[in-house]
Backbone as CSV, one residue per row, in Angstrom:
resi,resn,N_x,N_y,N_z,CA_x,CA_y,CA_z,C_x,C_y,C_z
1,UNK,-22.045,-0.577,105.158,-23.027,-0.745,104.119,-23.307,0.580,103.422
2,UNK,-23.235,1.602,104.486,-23.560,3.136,103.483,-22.525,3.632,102.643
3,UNK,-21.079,2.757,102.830,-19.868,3.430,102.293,-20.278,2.442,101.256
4,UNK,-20.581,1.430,100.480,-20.410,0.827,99.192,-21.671,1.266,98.563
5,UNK,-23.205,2.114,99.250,-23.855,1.978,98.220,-23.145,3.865,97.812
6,UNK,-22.527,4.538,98.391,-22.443,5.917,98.087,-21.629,6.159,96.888
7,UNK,-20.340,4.939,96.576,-19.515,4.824,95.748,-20.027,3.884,94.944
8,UNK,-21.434,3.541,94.689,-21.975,2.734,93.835,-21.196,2.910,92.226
9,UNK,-21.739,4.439,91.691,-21.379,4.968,90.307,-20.327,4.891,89.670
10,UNK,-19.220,4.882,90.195,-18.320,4.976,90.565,-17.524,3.752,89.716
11,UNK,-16.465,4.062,88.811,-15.390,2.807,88.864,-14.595,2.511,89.684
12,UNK,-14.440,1.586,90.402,-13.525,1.460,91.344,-11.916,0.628,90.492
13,UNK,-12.075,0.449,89.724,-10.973,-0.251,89.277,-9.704,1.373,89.036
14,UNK,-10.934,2.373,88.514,-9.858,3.395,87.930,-9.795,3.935,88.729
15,UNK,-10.524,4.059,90.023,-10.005,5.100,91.351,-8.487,4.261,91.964
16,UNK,-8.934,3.232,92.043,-7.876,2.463,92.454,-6.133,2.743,91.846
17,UNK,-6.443,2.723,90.258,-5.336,2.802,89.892,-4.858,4.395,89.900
18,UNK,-5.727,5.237,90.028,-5.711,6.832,90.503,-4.949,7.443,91.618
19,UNK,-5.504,6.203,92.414,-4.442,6.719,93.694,-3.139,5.877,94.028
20,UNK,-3.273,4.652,93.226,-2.139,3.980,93.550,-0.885,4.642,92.861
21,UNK,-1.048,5.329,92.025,-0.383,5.862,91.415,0.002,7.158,91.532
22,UNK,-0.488,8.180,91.843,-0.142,8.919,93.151,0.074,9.042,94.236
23,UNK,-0.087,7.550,95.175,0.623,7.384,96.413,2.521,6.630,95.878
24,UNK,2.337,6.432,95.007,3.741,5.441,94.722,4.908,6.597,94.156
25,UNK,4.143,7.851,93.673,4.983,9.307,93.290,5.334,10.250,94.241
26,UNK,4.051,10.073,95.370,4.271,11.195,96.558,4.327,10.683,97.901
27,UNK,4.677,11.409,98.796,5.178,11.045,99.960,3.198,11.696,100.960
28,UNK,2.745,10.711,101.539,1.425,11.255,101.926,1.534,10.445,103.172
29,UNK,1.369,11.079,104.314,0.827,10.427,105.501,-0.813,9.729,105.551
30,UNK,-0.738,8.361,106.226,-1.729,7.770,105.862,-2.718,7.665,106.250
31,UNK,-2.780,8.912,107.332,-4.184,9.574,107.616,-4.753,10.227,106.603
32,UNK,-4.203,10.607,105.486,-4.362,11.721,104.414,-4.939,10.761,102.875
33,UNK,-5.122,9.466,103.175,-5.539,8.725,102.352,-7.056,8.614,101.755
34,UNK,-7.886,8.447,103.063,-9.176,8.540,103.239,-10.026,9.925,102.565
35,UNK,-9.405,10.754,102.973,-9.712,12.500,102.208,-9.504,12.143,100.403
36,UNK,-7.848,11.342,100.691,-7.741,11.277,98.863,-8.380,10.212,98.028
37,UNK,-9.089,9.636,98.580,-10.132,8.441,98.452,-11.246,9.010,97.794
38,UNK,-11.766,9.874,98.617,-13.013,10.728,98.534,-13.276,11.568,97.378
39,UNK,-11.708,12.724,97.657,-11.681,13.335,96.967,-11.486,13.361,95.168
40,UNK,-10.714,12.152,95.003,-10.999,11.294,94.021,-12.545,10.637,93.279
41,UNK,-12.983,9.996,94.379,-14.234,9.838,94.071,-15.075,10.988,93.697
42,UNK,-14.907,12.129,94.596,-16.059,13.199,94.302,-15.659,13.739,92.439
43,UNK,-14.253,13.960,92.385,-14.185,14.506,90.876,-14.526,13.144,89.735
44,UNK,-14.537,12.541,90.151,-15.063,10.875,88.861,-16.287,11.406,88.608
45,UNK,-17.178,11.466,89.574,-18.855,11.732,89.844,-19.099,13.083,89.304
46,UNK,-18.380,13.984,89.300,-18.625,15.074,88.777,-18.452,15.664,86.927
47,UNK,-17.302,14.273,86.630,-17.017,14.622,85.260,-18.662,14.579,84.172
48,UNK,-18.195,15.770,83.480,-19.674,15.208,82.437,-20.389,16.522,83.196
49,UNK,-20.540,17.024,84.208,-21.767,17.673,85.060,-21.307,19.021,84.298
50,UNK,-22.170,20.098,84.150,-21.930,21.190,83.857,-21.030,22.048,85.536
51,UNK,-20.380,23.037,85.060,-19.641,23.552,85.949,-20.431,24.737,86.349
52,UNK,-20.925,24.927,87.771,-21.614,26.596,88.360,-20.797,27.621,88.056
53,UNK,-21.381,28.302,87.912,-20.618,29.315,86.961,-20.269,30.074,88.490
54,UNK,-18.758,30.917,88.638,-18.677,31.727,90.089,-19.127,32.655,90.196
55,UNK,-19.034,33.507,91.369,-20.315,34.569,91.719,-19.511,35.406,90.625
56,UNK,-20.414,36.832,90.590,-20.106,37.791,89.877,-18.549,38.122,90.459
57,UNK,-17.917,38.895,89.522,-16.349,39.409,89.377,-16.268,40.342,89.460
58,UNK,-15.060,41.007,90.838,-15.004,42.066,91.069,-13.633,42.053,90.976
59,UNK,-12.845,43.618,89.911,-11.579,44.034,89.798,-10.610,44.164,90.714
60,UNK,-9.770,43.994,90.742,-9.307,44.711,91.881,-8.630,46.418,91.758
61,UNK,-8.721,46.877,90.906,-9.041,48.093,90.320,-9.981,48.171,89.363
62,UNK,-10.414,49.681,89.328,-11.829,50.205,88.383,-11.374,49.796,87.119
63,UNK,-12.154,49.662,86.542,-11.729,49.573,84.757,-11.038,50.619,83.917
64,UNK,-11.405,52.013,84.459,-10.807,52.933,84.154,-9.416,53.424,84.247
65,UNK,-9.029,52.685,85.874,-7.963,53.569,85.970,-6.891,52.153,85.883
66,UNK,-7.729,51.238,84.903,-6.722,49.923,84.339,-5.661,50.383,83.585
67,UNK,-6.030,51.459,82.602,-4.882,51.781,81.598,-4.539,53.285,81.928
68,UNK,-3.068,53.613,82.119,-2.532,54.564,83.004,-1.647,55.529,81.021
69,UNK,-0.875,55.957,81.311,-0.242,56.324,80.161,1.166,55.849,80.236
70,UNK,1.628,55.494,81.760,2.649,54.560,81.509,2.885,53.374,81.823
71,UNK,1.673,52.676,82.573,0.919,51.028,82.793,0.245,50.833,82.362
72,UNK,-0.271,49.535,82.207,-1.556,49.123,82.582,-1.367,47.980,83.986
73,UNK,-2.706,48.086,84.248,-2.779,47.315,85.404,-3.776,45.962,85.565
74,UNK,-3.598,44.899,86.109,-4.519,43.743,85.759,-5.892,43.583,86.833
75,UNK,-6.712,43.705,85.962,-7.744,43.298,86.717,-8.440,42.345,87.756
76,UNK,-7.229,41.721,87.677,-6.878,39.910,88.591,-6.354,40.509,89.771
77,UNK,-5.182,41.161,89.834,-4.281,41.034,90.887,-3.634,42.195,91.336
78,UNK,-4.177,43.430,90.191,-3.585,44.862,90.634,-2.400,44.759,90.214
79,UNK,-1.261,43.949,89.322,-0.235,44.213,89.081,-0.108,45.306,88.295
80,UNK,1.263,45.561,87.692,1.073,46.996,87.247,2.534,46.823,86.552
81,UNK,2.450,46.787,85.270,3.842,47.127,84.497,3.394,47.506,82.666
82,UNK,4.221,47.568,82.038,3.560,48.080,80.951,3.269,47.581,79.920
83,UNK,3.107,45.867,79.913,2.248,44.746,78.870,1.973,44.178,79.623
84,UNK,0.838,43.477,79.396,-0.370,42.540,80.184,-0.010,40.954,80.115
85,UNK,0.538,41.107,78.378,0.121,39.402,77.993,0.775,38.207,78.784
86,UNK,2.207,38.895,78.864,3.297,37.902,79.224,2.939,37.210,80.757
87,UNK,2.617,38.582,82.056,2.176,38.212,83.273,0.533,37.514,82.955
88,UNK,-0.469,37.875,82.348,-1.692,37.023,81.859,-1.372,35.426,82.101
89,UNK,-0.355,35.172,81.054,0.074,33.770,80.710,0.568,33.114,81.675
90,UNK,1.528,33.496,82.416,2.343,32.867,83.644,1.812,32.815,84.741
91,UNK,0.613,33.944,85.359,0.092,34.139,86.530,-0.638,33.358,86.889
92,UNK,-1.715,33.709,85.463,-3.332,33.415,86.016,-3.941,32.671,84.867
93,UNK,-2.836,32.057,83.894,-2.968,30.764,82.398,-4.161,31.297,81.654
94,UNK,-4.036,32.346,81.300,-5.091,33.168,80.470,-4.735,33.572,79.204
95,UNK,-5.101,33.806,78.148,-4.845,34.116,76.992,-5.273,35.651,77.056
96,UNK,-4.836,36.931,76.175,-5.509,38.045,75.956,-7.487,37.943,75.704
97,UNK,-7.285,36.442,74.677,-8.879,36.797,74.707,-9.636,35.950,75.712
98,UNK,-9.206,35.593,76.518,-9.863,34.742,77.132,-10.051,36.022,78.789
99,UNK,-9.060,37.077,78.882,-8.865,37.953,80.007,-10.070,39.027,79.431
100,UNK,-9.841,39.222,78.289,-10.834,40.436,77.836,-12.440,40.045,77.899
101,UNK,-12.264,38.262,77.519,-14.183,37.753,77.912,-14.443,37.855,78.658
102,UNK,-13.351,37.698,80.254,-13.929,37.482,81.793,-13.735,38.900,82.083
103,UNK,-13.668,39.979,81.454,-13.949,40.950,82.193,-14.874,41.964,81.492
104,UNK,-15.370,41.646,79.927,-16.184,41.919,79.538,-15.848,43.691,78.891
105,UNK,-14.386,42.971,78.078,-14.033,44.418,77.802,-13.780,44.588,76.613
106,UNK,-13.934,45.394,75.765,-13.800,45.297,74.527,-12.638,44.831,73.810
107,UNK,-12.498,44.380,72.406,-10.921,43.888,71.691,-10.249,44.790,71.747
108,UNK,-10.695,45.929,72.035,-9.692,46.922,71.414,-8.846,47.668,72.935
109,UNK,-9.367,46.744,73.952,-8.775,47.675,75.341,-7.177,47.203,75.033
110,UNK,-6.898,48.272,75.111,-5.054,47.890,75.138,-4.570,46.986,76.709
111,UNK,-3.929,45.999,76.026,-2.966,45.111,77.041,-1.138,45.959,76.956
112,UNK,-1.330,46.673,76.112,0.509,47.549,76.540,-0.138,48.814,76.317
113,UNK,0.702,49.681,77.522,0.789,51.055,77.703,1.007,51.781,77.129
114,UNK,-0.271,52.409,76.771,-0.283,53.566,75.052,1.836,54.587,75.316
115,UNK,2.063,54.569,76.245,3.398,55.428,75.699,4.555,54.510,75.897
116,UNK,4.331,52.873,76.317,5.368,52.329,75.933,4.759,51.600,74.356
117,UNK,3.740,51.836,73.685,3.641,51.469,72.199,4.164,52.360,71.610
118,UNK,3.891,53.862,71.601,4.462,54.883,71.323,5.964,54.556,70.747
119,UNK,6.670,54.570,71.975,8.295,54.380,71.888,8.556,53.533,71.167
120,UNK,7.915,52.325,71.109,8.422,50.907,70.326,7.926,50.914,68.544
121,UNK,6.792,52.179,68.822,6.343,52.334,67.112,7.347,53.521,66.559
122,UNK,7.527,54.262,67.270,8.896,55.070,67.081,10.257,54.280,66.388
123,UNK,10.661,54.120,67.408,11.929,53.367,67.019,11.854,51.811,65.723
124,UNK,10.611,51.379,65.485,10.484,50.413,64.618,10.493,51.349,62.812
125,UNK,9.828,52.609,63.160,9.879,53.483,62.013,11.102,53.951,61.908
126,UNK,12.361,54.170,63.056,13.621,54.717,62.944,14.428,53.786,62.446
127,UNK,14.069,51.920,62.426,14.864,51.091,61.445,14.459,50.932,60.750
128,UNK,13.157,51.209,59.918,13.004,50.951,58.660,11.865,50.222,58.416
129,UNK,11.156,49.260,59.589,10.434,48.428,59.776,9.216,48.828,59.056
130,UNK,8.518,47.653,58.487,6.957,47.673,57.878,7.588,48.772,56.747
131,UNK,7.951,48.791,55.767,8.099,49.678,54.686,8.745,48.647,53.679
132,UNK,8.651,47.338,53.787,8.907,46.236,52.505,10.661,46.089,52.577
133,UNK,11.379,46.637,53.990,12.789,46.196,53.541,13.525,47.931,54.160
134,UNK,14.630,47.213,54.038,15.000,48.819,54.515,15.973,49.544,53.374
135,UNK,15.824,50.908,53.527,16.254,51.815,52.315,17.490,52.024,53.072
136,UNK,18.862,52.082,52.123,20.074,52.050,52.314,20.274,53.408,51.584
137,UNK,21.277,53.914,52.640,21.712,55.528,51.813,22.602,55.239,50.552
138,UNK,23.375,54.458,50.599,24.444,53.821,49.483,24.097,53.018,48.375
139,UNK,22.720,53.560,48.069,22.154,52.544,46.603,22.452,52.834,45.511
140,UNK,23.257,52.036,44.830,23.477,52.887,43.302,22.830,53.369,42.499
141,UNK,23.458,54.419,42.063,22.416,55.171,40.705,21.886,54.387,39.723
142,UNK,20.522,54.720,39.035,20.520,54.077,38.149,19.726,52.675,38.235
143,UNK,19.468,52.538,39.412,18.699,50.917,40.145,19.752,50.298,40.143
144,UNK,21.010,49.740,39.056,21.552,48.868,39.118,22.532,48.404,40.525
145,UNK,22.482,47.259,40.717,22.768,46.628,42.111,24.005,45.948,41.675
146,UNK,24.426,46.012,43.034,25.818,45.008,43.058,26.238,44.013,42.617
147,UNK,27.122,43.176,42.327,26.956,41.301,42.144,26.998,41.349,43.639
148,UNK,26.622,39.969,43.343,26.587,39.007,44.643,27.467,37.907,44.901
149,UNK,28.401,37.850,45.496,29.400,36.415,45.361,30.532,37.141,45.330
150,UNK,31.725,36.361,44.810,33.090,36.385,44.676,33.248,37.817,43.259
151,UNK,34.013,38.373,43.719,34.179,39.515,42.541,35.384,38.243,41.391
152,UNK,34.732,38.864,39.833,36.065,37.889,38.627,36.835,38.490,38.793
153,UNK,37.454,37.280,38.457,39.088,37.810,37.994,39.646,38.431,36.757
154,UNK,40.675,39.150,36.893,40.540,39.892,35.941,40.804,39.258,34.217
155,UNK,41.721,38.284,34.263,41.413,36.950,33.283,40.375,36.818,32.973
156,UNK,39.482,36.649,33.750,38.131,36.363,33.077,37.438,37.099,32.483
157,UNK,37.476,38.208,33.598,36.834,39.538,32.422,37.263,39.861,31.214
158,UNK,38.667,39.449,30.844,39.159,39.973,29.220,39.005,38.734,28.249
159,UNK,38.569,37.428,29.033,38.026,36.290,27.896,36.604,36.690,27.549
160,UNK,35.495,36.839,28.404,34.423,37.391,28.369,34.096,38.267,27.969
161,UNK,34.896,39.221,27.409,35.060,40.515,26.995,34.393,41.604,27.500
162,UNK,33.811,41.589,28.909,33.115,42.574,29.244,33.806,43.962,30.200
């Protein structure tokens, strides 16, 4: 009698089809049913509820010695290589701004290692990059530019008369 009034709230039609449908995908011993019964039930009852926010957050390194001159390091897990975003995304399903809200750090804290930006702003200025196109040593005098396409024939050039 205490087990039907506790699951009163409760749809039972959609718990039902909740687990039938995850017992028919996974392999579960059927002692392990009763827990997934529950545990089911407890998240139905909970949807809608505001979420407790977790205790306060502690780094696993200082904030300071997060950004190195040839790392940075994550505040999650102590990893350590020299961009943030890519391990952010795969690790711990975080976005840059969503890592910088939970740790309460400004936009501007660098996620790549001020001397591997260095190198990569280097070499983007050594091809030409961000300057509208790249400047070719072999430009003809004069502005005038090449054709484009099939060079005429020389027939044609003496009907055309040019």
């Amino acid at each position: 009698m205490a087990e039907e009034t506790k699951y009163q709230g409760t749809y039972p039609q959609l718990v039902t089809k909740i687990i039938a449908s995850y017992v028919s995908h996974h392999n579960i011993a059927p002692d392990q049913i009763p827990d997934l019964i529950s545990s089911v039930h407890r998240t139905i009852d909970n949807l809608g509820k505001p979420v407790e926010p977790q205790g306060i957050l502690t780094p696993a390194v200082p904030v300071r010695r997060s950004v190195t001159r040839d790392a940075v390091i994550c505040l999650e897990c102590a990893w350590k290589g020299k961009m943030l975003r890519r391990h952010l995304s795969t690790r711990h399903g975080l976005t840059a701004e969503q890592y910088l809200k939970r740790w309460n750090l400004p936009s501007d804290h660098p996620l790549t290692a001020p001397a591997y930006s260095a190198q990569r702003s280097t070499l983007a200025k050594e091809l030409g990059l961000g300057r509208g196109g790249r400047q070719s040593a072999a430009a003809p005098a004069g502005g005038a530019r090449p054709r484009r396409g099939r060079p005429r024939s020389a027939a044609r050039l003496a009907r055309e008369g040019a």
